[in-house]
Structure formats: structure tokens, C-alpha cells
PyMOL Python script that loads the backbone (N, CA, C, O; Angstrom):
from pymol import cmd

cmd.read_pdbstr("""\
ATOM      1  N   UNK A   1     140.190 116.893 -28.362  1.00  0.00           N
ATOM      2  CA  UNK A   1     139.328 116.107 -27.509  1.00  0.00           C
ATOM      3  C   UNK A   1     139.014 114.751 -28.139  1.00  0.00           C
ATOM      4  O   UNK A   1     138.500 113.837 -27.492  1.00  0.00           O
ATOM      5  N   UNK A   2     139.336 114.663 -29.395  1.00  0.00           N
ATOM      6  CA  UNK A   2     138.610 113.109 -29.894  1.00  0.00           C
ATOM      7  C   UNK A   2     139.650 112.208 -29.227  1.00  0.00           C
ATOM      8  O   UNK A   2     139.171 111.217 -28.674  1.00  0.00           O
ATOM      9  N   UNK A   3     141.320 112.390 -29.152  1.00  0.00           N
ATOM     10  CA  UNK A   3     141.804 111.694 -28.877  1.00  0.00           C
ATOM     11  C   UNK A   3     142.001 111.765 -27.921  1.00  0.00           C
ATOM     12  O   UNK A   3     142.872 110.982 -27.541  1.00  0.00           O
ATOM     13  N   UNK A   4     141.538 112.470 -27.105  1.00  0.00           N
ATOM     14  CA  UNK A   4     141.522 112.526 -25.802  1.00  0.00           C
ATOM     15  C   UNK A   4     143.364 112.588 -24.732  1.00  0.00           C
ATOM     16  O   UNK A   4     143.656 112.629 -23.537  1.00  0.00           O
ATOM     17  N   UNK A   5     144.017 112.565 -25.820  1.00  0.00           N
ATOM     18  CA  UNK A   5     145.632 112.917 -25.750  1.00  0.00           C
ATOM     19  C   UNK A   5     145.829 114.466 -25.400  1.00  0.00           C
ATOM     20  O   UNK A   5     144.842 115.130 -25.717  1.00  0.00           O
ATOM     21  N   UNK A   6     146.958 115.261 -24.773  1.00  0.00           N
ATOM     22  CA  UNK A   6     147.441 116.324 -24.501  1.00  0.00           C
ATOM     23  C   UNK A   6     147.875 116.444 -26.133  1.00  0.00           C
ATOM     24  O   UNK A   6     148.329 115.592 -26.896  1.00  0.00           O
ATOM     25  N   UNK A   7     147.477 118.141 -26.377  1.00  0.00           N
ATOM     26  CA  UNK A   7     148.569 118.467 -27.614  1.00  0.00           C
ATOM     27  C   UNK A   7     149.885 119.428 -27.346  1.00  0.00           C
ATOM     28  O   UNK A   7     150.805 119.496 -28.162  1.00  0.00           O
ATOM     29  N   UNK A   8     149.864 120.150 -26.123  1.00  0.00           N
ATOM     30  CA  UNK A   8     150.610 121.060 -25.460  1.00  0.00           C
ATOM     31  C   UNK A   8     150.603 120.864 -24.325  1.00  0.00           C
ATOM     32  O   UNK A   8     149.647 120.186 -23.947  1.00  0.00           O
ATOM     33  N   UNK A   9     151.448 121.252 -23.407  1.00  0.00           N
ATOM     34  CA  UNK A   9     151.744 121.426 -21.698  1.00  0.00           C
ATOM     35  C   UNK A   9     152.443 122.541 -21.599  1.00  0.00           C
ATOM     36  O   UNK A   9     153.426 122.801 -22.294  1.00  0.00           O
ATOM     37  N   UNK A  10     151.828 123.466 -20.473  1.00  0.00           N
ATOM     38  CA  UNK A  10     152.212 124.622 -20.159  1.00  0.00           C
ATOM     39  C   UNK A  10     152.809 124.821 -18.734  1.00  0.00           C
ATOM     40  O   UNK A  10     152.285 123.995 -17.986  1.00  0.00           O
ATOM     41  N   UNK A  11     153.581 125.496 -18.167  1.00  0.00           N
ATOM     42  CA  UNK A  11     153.354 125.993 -16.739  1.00  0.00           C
ATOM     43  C   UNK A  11     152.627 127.082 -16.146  1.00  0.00           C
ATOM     44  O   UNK A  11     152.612 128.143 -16.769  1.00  0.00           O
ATOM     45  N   UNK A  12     151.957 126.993 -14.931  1.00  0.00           N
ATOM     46  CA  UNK A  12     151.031 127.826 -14.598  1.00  0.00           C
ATOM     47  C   UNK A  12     151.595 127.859 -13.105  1.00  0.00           C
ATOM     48  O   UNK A  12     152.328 127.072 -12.507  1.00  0.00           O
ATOM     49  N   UNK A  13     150.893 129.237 -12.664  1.00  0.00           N
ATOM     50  CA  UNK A  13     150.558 129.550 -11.304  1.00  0.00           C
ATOM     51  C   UNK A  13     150.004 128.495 -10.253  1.00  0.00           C
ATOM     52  O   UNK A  13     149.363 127.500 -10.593  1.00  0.00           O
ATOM     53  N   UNK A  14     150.292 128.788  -9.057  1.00  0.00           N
ATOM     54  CA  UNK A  14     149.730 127.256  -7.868  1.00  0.00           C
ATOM     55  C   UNK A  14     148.275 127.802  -8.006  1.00  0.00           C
ATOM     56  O   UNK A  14     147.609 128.836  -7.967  1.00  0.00           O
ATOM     57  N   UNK A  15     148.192 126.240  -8.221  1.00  0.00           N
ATOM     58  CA  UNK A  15     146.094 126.507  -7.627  1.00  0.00           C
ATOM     59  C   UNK A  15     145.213 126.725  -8.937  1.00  0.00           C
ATOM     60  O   UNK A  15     144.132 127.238  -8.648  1.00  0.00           O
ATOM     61  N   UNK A  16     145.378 126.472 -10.325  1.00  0.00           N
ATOM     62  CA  UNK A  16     144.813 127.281 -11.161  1.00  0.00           C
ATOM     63  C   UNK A  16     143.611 126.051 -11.043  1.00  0.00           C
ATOM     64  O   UNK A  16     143.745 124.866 -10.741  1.00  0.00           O
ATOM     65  N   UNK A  17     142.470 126.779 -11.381  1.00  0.00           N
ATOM     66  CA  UNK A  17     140.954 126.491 -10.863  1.00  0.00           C
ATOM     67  C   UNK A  17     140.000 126.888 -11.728  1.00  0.00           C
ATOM     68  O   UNK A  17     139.118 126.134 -12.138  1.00  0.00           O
ATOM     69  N   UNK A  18     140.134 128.216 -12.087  1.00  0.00           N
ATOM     70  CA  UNK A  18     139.334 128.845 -13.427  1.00  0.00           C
ATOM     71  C   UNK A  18     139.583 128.753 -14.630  1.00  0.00           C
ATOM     72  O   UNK A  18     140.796 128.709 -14.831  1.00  0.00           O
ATOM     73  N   UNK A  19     138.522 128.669 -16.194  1.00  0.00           N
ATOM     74  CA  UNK A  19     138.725 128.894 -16.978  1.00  0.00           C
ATOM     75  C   UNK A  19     137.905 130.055 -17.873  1.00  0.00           C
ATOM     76  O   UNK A  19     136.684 130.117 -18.017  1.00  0.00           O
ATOM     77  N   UNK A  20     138.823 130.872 -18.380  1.00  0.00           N
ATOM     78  CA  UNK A  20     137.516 131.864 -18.734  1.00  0.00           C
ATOM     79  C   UNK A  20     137.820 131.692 -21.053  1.00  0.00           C
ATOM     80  O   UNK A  20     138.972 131.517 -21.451  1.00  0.00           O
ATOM     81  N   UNK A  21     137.087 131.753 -21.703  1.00  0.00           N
ATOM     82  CA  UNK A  21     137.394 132.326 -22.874  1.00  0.00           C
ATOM     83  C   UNK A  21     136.729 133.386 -23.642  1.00  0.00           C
ATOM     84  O   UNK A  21     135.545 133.607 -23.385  1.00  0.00           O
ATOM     85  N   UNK A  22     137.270 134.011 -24.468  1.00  0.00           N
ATOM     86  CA  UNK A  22     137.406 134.986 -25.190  1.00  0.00           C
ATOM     87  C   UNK A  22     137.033 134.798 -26.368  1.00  0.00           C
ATOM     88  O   UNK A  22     137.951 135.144 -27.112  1.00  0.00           O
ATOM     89  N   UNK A  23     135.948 134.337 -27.076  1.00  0.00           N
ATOM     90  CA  UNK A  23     136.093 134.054 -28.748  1.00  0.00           C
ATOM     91  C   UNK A  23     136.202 134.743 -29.630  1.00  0.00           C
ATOM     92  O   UNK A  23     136.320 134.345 -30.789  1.00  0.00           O
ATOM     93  N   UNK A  24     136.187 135.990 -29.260  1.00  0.00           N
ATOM     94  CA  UNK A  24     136.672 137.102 -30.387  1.00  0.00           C
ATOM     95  C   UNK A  24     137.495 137.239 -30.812  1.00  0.00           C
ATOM     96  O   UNK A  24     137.693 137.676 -31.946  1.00  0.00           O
ATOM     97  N   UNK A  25     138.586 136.754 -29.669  1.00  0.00           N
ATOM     98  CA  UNK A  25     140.645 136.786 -29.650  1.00  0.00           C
ATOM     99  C   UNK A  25     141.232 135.792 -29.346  1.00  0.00           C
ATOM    100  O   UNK A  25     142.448 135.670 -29.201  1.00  0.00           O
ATOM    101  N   UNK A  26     140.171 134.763 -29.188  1.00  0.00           N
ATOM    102  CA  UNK A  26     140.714 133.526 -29.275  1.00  0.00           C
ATOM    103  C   UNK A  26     141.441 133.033 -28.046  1.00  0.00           C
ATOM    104  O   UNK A  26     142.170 132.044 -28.116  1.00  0.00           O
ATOM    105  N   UNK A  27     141.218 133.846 -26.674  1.00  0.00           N
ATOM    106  CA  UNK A  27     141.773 133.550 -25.671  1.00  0.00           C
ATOM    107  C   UNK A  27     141.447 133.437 -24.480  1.00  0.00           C
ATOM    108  O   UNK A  27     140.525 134.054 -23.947  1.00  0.00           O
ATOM    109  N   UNK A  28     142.481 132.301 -23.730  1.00  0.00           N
ATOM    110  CA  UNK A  28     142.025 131.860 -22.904  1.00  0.00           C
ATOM    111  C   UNK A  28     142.822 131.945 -21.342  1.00  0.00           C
ATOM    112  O   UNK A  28     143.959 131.515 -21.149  1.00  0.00           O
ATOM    113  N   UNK A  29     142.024 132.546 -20.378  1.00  0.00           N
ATOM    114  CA  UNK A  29     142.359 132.960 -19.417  1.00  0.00           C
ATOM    115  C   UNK A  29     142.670 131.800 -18.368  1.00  0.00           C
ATOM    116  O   UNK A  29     142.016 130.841 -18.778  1.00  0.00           O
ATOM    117  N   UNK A  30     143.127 131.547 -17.591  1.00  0.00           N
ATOM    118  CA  UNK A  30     143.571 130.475 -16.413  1.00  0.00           C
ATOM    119  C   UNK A  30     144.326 131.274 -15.309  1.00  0.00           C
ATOM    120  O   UNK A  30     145.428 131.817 -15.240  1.00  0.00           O
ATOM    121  N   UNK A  31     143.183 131.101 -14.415  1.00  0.00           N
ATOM    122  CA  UNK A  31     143.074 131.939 -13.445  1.00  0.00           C
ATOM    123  C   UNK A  31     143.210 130.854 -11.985  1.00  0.00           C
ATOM    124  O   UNK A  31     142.641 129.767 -12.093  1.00  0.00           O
ATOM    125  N   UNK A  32     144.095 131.212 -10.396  1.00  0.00           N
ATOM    126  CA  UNK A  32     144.003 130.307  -9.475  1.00  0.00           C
ATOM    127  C   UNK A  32     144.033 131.420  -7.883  1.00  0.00           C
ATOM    128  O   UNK A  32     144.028 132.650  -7.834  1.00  0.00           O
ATOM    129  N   UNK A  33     144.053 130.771  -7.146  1.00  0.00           N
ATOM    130  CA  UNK A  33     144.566 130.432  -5.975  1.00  0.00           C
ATOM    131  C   UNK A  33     146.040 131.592  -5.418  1.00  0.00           C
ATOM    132  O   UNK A  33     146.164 132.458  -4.552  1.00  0.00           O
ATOM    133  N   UNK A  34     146.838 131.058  -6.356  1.00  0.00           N
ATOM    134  CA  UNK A  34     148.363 132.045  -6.175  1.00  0.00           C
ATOM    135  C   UNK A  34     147.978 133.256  -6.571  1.00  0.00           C
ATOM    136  O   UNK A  34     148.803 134.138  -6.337  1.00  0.00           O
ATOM    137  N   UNK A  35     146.950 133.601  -7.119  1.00  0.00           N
ATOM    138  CA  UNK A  35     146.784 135.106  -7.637  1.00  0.00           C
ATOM    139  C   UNK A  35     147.863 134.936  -9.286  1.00  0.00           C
ATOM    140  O   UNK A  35     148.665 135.864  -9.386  1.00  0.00           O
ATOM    141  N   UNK A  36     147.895 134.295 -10.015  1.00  0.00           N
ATOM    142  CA  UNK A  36     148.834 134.097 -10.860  1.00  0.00           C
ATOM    143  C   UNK A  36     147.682 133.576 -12.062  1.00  0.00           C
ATOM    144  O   UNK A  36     146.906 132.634 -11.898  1.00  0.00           O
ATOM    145  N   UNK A  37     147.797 134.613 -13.563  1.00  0.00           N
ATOM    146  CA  UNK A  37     146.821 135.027 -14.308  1.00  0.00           C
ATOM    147  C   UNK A  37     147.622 134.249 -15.600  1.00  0.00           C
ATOM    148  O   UNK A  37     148.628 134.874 -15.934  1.00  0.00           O
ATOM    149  N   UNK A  38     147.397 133.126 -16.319  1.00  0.00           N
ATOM    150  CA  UNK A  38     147.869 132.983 -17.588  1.00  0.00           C
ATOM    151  C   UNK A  38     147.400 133.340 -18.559  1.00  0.00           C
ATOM    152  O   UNK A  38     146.240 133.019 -18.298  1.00  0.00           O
ATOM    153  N   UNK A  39     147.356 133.704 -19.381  1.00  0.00           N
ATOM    154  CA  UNK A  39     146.583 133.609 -20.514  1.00  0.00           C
ATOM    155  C   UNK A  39     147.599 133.042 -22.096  1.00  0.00           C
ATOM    156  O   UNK A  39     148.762 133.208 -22.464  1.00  0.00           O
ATOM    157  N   UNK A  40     146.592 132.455 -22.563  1.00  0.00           N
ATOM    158  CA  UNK A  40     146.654 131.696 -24.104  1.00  0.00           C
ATOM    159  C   UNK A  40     145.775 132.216 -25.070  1.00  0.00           C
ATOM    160  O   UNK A  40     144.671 132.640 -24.728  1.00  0.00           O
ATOM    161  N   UNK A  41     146.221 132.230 -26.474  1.00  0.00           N
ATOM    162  CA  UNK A  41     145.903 132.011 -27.580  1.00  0.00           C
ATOM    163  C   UNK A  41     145.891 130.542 -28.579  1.00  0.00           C
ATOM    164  O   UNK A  41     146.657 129.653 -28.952  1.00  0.00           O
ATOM    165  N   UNK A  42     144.444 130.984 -28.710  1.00  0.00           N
ATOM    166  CA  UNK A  42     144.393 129.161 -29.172  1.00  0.00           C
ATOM    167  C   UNK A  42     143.415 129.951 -30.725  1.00  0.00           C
ATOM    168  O   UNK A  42     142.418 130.671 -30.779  1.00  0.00           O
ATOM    169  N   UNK A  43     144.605 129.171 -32.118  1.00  0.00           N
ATOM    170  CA  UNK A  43     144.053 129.485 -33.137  1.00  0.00           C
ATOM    171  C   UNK A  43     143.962 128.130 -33.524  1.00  0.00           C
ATOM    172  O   UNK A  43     144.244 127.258 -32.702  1.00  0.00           O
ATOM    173  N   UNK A  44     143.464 127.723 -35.124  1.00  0.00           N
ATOM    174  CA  UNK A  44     143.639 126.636 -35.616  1.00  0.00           C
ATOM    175  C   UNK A  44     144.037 125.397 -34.706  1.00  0.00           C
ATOM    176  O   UNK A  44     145.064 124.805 -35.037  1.00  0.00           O
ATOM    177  N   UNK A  45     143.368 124.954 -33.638  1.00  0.00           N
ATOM    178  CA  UNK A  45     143.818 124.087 -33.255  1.00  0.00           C
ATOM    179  C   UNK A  45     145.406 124.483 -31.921  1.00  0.00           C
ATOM    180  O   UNK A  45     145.747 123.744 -30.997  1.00  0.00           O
ATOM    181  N   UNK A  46     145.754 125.219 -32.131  1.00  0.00           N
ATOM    182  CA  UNK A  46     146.999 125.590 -31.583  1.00  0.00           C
ATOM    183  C   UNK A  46     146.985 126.339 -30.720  1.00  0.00           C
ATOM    184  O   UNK A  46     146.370 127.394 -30.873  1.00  0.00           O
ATOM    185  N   UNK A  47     147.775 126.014 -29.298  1.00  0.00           N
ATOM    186  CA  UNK A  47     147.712 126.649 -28.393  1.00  0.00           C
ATOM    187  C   UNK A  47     148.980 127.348 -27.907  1.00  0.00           C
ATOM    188  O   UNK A  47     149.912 126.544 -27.884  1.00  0.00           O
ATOM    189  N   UNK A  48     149.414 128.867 -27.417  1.00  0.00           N
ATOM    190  CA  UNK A  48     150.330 129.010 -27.208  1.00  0.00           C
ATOM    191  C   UNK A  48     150.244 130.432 -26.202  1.00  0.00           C
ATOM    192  O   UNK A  48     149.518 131.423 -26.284  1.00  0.00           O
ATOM    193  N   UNK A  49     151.117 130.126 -25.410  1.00  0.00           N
ATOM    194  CA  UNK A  49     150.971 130.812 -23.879  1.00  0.00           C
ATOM    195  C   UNK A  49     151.601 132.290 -24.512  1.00  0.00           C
ATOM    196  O   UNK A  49     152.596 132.327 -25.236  1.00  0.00           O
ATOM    197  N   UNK A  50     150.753 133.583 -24.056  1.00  0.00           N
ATOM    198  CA  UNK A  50     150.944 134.508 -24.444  1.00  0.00           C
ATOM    199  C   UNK A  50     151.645 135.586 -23.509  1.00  0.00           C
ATOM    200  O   UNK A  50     152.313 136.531 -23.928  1.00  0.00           O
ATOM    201  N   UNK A  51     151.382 135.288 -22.155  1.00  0.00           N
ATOM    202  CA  UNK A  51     151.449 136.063 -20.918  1.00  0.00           C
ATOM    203  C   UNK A  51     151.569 135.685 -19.708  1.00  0.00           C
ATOM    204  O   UNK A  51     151.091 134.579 -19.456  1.00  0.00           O
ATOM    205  N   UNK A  52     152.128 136.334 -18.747  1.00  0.00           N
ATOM    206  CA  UNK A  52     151.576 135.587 -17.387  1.00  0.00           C
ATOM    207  C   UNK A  52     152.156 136.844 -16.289  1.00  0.00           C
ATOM    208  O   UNK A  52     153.194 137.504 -16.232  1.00  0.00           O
ATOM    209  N   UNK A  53     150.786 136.771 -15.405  1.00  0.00           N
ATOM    210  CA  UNK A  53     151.306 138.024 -14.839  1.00  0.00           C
ATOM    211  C   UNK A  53     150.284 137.968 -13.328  1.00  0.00           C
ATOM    212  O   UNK A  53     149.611 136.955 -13.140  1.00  0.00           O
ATOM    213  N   UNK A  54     150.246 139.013 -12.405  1.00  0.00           N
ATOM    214  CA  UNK A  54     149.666 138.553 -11.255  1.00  0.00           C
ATOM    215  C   UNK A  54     148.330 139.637 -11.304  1.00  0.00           C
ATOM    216  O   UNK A  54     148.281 140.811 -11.672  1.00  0.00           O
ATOM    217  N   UNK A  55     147.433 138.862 -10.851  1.00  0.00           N
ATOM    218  CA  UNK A  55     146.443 139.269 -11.019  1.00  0.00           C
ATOM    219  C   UNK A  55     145.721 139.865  -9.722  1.00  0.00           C
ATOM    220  O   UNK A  55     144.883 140.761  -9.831  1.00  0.00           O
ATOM    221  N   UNK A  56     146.093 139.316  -8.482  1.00  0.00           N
ATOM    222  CA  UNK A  56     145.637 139.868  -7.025  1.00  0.00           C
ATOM    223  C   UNK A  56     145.462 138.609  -6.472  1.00  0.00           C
ATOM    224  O   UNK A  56     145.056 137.569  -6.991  1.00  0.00           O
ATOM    225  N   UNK A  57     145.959 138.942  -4.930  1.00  0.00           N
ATOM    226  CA  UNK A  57     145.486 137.270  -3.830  1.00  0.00           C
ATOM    227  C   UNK A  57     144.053 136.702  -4.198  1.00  0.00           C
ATOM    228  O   UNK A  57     142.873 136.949  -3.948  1.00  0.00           O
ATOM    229  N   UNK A  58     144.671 135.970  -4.795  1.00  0.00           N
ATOM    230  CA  UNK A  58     143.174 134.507  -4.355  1.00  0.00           C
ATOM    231  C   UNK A  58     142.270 134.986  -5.500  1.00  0.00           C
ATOM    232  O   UNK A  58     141.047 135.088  -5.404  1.00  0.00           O
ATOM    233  N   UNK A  59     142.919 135.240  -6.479  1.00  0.00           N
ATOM    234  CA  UNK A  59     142.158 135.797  -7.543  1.00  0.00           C
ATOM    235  C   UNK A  59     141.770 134.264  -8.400  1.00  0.00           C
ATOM    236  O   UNK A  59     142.147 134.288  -9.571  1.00  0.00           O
ATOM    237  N   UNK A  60     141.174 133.147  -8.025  1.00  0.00           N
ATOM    238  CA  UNK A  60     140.887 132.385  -8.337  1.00  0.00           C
ATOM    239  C   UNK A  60     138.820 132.384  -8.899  1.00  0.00           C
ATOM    240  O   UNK A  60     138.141 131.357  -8.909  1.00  0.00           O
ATOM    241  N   UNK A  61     138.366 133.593  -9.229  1.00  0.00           N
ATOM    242  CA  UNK A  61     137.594 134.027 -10.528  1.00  0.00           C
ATOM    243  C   UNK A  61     137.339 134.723 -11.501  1.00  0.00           C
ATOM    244  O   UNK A  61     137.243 135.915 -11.209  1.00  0.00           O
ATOM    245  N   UNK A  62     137.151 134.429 -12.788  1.00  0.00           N
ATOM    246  CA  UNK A  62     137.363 135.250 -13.373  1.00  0.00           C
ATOM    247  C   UNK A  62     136.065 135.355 -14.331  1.00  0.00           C
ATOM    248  O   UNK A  62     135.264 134.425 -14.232  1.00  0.00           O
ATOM    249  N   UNK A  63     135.812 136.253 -15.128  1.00  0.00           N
ATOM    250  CA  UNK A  63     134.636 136.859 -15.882  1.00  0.00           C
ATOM    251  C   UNK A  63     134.991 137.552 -17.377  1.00  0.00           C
ATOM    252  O   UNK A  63     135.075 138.774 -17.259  1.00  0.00           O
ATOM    253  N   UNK A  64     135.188 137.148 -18.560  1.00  0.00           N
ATOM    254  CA  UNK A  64     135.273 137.542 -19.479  1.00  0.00           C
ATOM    255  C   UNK A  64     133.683 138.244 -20.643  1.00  0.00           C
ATOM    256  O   UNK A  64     132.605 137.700 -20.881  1.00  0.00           O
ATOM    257  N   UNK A  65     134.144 139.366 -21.024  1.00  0.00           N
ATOM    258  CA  UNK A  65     133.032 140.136 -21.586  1.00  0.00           C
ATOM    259  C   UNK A  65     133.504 140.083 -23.173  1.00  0.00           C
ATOM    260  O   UNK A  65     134.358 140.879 -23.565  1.00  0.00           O
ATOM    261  N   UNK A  66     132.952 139.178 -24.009  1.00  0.00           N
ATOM    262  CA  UNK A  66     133.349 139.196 -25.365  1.00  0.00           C
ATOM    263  C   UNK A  66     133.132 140.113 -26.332  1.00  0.00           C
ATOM    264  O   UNK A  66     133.634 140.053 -27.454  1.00  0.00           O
ATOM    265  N   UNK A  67     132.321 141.058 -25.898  1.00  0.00           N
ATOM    266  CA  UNK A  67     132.374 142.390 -26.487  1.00  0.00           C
ATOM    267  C   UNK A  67     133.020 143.489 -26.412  1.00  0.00           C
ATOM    268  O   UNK A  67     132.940 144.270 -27.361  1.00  0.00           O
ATOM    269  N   UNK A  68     133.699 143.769 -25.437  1.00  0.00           N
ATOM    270  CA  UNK A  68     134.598 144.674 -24.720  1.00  0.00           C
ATOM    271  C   UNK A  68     135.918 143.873 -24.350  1.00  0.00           C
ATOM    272  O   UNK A  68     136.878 144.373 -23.763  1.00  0.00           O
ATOM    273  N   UNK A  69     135.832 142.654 -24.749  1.00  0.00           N
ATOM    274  CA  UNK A  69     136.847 141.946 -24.244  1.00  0.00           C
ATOM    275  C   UNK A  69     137.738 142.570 -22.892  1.00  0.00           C
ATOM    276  O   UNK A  69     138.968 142.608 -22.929  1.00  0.00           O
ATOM    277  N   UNK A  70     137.106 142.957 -21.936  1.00  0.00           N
ATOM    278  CA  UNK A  70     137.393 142.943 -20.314  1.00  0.00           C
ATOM    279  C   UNK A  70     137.123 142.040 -19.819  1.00  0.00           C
ATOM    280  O   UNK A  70     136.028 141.523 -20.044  1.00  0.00           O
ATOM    281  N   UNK A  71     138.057 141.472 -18.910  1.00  0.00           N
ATOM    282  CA  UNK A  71     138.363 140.290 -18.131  1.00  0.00           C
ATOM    283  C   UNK A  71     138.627 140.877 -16.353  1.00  0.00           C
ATOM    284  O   UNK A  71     139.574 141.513 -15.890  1.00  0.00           O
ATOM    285  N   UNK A  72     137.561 140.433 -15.776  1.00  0.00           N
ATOM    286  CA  UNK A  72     137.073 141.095 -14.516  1.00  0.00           C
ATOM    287  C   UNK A  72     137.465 140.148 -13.577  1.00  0.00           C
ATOM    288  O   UNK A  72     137.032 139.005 -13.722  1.00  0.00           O
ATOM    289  N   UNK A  73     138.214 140.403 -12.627  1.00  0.00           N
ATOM    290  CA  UNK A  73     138.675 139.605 -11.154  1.00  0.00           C
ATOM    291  C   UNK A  73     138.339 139.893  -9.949  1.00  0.00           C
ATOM    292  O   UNK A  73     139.186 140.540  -9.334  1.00  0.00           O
ATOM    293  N   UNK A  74     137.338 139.620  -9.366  1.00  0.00           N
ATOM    294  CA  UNK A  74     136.866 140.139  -7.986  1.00  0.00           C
ATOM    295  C   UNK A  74     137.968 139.368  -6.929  1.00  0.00           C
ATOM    296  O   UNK A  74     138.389 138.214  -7.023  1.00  0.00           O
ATOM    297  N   UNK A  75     138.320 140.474  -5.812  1.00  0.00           N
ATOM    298  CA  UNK A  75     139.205 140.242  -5.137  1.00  0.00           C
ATOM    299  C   UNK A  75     138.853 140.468  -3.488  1.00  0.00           C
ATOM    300  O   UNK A  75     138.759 141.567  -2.941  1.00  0.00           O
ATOM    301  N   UNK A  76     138.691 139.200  -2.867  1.00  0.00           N
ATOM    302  CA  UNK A  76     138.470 139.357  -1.547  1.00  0.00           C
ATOM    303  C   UNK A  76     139.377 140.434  -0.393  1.00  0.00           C
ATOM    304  O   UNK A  76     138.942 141.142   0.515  1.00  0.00           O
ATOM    305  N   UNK A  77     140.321 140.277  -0.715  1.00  0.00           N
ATOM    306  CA  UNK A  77     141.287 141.351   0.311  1.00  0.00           C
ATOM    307  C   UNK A  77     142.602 141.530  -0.330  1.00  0.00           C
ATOM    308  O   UNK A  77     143.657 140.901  -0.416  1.00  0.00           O
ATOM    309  N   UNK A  78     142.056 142.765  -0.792  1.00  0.00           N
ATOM    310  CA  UNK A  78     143.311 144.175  -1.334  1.00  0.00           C
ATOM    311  C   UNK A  78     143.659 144.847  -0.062  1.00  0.00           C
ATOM    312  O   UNK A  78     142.882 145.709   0.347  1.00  0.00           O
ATOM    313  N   UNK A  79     145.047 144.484   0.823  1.00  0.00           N
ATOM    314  CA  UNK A  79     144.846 145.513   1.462  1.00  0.00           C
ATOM    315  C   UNK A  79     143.897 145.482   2.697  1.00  0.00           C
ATOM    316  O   UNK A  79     144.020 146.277   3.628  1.00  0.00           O
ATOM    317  N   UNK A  80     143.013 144.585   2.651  1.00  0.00           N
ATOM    318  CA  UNK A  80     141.335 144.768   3.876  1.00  0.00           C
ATOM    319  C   UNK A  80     140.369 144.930   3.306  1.00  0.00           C
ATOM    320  O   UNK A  80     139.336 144.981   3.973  1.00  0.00           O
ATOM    321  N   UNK A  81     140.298 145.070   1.917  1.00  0.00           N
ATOM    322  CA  UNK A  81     139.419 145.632   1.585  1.00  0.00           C
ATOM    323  C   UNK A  81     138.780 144.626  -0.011  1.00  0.00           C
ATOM    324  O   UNK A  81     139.682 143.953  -0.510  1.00  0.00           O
ATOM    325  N   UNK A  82     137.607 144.535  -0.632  1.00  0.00           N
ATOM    326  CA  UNK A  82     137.380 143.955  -1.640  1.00  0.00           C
ATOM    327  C   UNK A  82     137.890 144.829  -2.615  1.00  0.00           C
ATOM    328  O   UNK A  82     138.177 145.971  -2.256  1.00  0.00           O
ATOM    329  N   UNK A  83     138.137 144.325  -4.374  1.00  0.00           N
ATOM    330  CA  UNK A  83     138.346 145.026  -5.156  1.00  0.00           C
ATOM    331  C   UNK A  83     138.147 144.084  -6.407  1.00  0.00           C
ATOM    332  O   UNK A  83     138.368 142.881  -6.545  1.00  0.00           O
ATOM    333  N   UNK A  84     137.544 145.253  -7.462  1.00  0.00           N
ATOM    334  CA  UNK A  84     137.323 144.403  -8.469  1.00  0.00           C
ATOM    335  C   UNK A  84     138.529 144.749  -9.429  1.00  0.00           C
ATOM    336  O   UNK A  84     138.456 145.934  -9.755  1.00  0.00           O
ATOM    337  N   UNK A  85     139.804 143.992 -10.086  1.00  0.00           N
ATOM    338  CA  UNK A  85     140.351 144.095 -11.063  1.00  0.00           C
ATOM    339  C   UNK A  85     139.870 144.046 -12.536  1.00  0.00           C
ATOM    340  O   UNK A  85     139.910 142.951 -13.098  1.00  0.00           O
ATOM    341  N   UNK A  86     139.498 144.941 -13.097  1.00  0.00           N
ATOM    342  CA  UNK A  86     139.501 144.995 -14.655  1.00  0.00           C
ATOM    343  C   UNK A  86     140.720 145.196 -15.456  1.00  0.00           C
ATOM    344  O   UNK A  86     141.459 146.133 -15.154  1.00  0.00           O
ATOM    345  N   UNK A  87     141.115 144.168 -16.769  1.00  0.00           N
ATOM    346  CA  UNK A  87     141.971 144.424 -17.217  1.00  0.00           C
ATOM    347  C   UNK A  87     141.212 144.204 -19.044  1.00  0.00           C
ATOM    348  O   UNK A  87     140.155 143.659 -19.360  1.00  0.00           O
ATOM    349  N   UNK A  88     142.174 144.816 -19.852  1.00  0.00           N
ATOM    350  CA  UNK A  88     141.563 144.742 -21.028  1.00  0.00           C
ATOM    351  C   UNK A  88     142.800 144.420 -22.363  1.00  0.00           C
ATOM    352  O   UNK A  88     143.872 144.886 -22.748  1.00  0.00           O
ATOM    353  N   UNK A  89     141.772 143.241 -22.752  1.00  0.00           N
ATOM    354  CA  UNK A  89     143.330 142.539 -23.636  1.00  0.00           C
ATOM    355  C   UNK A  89     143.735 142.934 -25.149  1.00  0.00           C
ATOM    356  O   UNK A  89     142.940 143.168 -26.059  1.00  0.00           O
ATOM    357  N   UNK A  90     145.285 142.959 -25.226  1.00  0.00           N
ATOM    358  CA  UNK A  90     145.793 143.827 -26.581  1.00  0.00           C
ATOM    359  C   UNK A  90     144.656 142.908 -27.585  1.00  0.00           C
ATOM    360  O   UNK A  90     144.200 141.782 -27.384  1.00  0.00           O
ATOM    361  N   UNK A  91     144.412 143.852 -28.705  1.00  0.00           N
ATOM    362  CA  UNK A  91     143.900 142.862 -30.042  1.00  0.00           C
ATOM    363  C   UNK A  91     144.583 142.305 -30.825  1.00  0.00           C
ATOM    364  O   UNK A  91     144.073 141.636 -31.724  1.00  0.00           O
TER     365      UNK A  91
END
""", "prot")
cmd.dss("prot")
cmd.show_as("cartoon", "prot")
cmd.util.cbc("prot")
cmd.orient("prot")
């Protein structure tokens, strides 16, 4: 941020909108629109894309619990129906 320069560029899912982090594991969730879930690890300064996977339509919020490190996605329509996705990240 001082230099206010990019240090990495990633590709992501359409629509990404959310940011959630993790400081226990150092990670960081990016969450959108496409239902399309990234997540990063950012150590020392360094960032590097760990995953990417689908998370549910329009899953554009997300909720991280740094103690349990569960990362919670409420989902307007599964199906017809609401649903909350919990997922829980490797250590």
C-alpha cells in the first residue's frame, strides 16, 4: 500500500465483490456474483492463489470465523430454497 503499485495479479470469478480474511492462516477469501470462491494466502508480504472453486449462485457474501476458521456463504436460491454454505479451510 505505500506504493500504492500492484505486487501480483490474479484471475478471478465474474463479479467478485467480497473480501473476507483469515489471520490465523493468513487467508484471503474473494467471493462474487458468478458464485466463483478464490481464495489466497498472503505470507510475508506475498500473495499466492491457493484455490478456486464454486461456492453457490450469487454467493457474493461471505463471513469468516477466525477461530474455527469456517467461512460461511449464505445463499439466496439453492434449488428455491435459501442455504447456508459452510466450508472449513485445510491448516
Amino acid at each position: 500500500m505505500r506504493t500504492m503499485r500492484p505486487v501480483s495479479t490474479f484471475g478471478l470469478g465474474g463479479g467478485p465483490d467480497v473480501l473476507a480474511y483469515d489471520p490465523g492462516l493468513h487467508l484471503l477469501y474473494v467471493a462474487g456474483e458468478s458464485g466463483v470462491l478464490s481464495l489466497f494466502r498472503i505470507t510475508d508480504g506475498v500473495v499466492a492463489k491457493t484455490g478456486e472453486g464454486y461456492a453457490g449462485p450469487d454467493a457474493h457474501a461471505v463471513a469468516v470465523d477466525p477461530a474455527t476458521h469456517r467461512s460461511y456463504f449464505p445463499l439466496m436460491d439453492v434449488n428455491g430454497k435459501t442455504a447456508l454454505r459452510v466450508f472449513i479451510a485445510k491448516q
